[in-house]
KELO-171171 format. One line per 4 residues: number of its first residue (from 1); their letters; for each residue x, y, z of C-alpha. Coordinates in nm, 3 decimals. Layout:
% KELO-171171
NUM) a) X/Y/Z; ...
***
This chain:
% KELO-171171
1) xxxx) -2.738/6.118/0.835; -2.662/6.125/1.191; -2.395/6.398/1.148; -2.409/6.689/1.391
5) xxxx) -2.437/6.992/1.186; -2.401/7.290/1.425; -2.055/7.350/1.397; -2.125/7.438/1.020
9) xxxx) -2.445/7.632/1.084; -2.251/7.822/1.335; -1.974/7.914/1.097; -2.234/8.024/0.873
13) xxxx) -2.353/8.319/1.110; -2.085/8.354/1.382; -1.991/8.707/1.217; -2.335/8.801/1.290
17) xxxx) -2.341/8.661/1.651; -2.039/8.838/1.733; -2.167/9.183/1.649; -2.500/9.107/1.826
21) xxxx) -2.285/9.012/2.143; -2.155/9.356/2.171; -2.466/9.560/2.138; -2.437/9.642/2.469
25) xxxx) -2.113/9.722/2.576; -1.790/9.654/2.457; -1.598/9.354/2.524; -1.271/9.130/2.486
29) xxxx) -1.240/8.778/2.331; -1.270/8.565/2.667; -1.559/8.734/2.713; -1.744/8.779/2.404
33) xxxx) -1.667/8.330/2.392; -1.843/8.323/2.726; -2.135/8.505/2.609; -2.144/8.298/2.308
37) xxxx) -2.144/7.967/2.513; -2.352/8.069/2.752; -2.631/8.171/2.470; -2.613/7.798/2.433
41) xxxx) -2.368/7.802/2.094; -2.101/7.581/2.276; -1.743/7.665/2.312; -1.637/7.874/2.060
45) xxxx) -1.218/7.854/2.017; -1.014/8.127/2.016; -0.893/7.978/1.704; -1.225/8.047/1.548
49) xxxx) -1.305/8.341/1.737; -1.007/8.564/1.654; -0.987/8.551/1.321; -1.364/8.668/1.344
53) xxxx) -1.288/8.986/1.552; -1.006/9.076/1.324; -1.224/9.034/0.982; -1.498/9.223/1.149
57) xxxx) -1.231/9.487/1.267; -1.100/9.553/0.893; -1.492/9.537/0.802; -1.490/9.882/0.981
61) xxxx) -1.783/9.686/1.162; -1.594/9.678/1.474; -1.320/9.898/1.690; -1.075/9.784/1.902
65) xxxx) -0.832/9.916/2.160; -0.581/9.765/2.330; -0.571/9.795/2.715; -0.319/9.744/2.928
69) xxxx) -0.422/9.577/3.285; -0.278/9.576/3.623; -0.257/9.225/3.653; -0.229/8.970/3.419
73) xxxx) -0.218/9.032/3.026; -0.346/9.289/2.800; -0.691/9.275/2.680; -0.791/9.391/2.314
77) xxxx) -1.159/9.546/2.370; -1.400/9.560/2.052; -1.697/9.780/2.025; -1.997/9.783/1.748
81) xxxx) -1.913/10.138/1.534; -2.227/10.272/1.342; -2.155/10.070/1.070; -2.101/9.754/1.287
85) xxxx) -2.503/9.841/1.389; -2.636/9.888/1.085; -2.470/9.566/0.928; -2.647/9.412/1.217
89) xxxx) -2.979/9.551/1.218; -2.999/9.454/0.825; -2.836/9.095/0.857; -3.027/8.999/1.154
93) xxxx) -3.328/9.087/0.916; -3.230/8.893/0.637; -3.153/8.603/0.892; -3.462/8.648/1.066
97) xxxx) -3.617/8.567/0.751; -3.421/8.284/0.680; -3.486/8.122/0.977; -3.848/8.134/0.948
101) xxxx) -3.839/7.978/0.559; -3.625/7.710/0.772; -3.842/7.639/1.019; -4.181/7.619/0.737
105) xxxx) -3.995/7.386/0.581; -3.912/7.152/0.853; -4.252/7.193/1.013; -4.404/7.094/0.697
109) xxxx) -4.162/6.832/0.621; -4.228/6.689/0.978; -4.611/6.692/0.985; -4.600/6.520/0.624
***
């Protein structure tokens, strides 16, 4: 099995990624990618990441406004709303938790 797997783990908690990228300020797409990549997640596509930001937006997790710039395009800036926060406080529990059953297993598995 010498698959590599992360693209599919990623998938798996990208929405959740996302929302922790903005807990500090908002953001745009470019930027929230660059964050993402470098958090060590690799390049995440605008393909992939769009369609994120927009499922997130209808979620109510997320608002966005779009600003015009000076020079150059038009960014679309997202922002965690209340909701967003509290989606993210519970989820990164429940992931937390995850993780660690994850990581038992694989210790155990490993020292067996």
């Amino acid at each position: 099995m010498s698959t590599d797997r992360r693209a599919s783990w990623l998938k798996g908690v990208l929405d959740l990624l996302v929302l922790a990228s903005l807990t500090e300020d908002e953001s745009y797409g470019y930027e929230i990618s660059k964050t993402l990549a470098e958090a060590g997640l690799g390049q995440i596509k605008g393909g992939t990441l769009y369609p994120v930001l927009n499922r997130l937006e209808e979620a109510g997790l997320l608002a966005a406004e779009f600003r015009v710039t000076e020079r150059g395009p038009g960014r679309r800036y997202y922002r965690l709303t209340e909701r967003g926060r509290e989606t993210l406080t519970e989820q990164s529990g429940l992931w937390l938790a995850f993780d660690e059953s994850v990581r038992a297993m694989l210790t155990k598995g490993a020292a067996g």
